[in-house]
C-alpha positions in Angstrom: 41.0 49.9 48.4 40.0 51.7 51.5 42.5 52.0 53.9 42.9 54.0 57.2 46.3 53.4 59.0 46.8 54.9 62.6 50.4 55.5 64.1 51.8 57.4 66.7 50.5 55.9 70.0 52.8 54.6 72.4 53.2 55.1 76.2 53.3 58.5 77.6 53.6 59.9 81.0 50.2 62.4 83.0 50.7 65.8 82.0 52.8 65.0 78.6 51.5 65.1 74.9 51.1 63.0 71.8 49.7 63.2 68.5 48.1 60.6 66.7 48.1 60.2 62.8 46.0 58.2 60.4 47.1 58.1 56.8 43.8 57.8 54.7 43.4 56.6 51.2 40.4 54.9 48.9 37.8 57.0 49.0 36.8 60.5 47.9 38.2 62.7 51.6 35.3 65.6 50.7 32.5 63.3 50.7 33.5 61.9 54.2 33.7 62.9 58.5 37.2 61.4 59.0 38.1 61.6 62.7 38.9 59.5 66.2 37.6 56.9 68.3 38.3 55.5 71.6 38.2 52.3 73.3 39.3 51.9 77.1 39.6 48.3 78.6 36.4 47.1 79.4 34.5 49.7 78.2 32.3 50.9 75.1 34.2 52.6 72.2 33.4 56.3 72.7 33.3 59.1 70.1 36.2 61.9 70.3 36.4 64.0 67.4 36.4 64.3 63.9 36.7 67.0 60.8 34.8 67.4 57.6 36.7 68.4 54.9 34.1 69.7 52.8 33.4 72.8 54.9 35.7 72.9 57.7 33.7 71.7 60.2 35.1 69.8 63.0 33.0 68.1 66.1 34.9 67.4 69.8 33.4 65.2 72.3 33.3 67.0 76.1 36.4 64.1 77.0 38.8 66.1 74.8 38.1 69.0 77.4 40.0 71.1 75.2 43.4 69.1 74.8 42.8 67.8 72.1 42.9 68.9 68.5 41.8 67.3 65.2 43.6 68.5 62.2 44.2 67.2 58.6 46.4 67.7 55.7 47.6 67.5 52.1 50.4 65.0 50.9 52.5 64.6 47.9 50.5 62.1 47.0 47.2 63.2 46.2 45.4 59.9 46.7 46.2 60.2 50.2 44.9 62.5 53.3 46.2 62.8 56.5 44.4 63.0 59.8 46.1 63.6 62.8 44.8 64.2 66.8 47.1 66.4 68.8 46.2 65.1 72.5 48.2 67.4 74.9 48.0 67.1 79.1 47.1 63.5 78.8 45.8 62.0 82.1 45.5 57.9 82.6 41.9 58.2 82.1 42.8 58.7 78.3 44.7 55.3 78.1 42.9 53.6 75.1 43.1 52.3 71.6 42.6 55.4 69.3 40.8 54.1 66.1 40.8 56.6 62.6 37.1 55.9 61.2 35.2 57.7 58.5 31.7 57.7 57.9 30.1 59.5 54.6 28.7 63.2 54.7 25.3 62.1 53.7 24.3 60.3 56.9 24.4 63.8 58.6 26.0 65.4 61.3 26.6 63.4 63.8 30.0 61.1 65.5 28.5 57.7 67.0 30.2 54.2 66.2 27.2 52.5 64.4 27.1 54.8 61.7 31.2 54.7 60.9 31.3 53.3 57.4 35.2 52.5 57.7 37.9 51.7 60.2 41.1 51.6 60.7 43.2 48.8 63.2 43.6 50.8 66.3 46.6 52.7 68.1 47.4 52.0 71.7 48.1 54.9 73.2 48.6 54.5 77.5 49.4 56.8 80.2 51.1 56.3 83.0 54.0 57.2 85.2 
């Protein structure tokens, strides 16, 4: 069974940082992008980053402005991959649900929502004072 699990988000203050996880598990990591997702109230879900594990690669959407970086690792158990987002000087224009997707290697490079094959549930993640 597929399964992509976000945690982490919660309410921060401007300026502050979080990091986001998703714990992923079902599919073969190295044939897959794995990476982020946002969705602000009342707007479109917007692409943010993600990481290929099959060559290193990673893609970041100009929103991340350089605060944000997309990592992954390794866990005892070996069906299982972590993703995580390290967001740092978070301003309330980043208050969103955060959503772990993947989307297979074969479709090409490349981050946009209607190619995602899978999703995870969402993470709320708001910032404010």
């Amino acid at each position: 069974e597929v399964q992509l699990v976000e945690s982490g988000g919660g309410l921060v203050q401007p300026g502050r940082s979080l990091e986001l996880s998703c714990a992923v598990s079902g599919f073969a990591f190295d044939d897959y992008y794995i990476g982020w997702f946002r969705q602000a109230p009342g707007k479109e879900r917007e692409a943010v980053s993600c990481l290929a594990s099959r060559d290193g690669s990673k893609f970041y959407a100009s929103l991340c402005k350089g605060r944000f970086t997309i990592s992954s690792d390794i866990t005892s158990d070996i069906t299982k991959k972590m993703v995580y987002l390290q967001m740092n000087n978070l301003e309330p224009e980043d208050t969103a649900v955060y959503y772990c997707a993947a989307k297979r290697f074969t479709k090409g490079w490349g981050w946009v929502a209607r190619d995602i094959d899978y999703w995870g549930k969402g993470s709320l993640v708001t910032v404010s004072s």
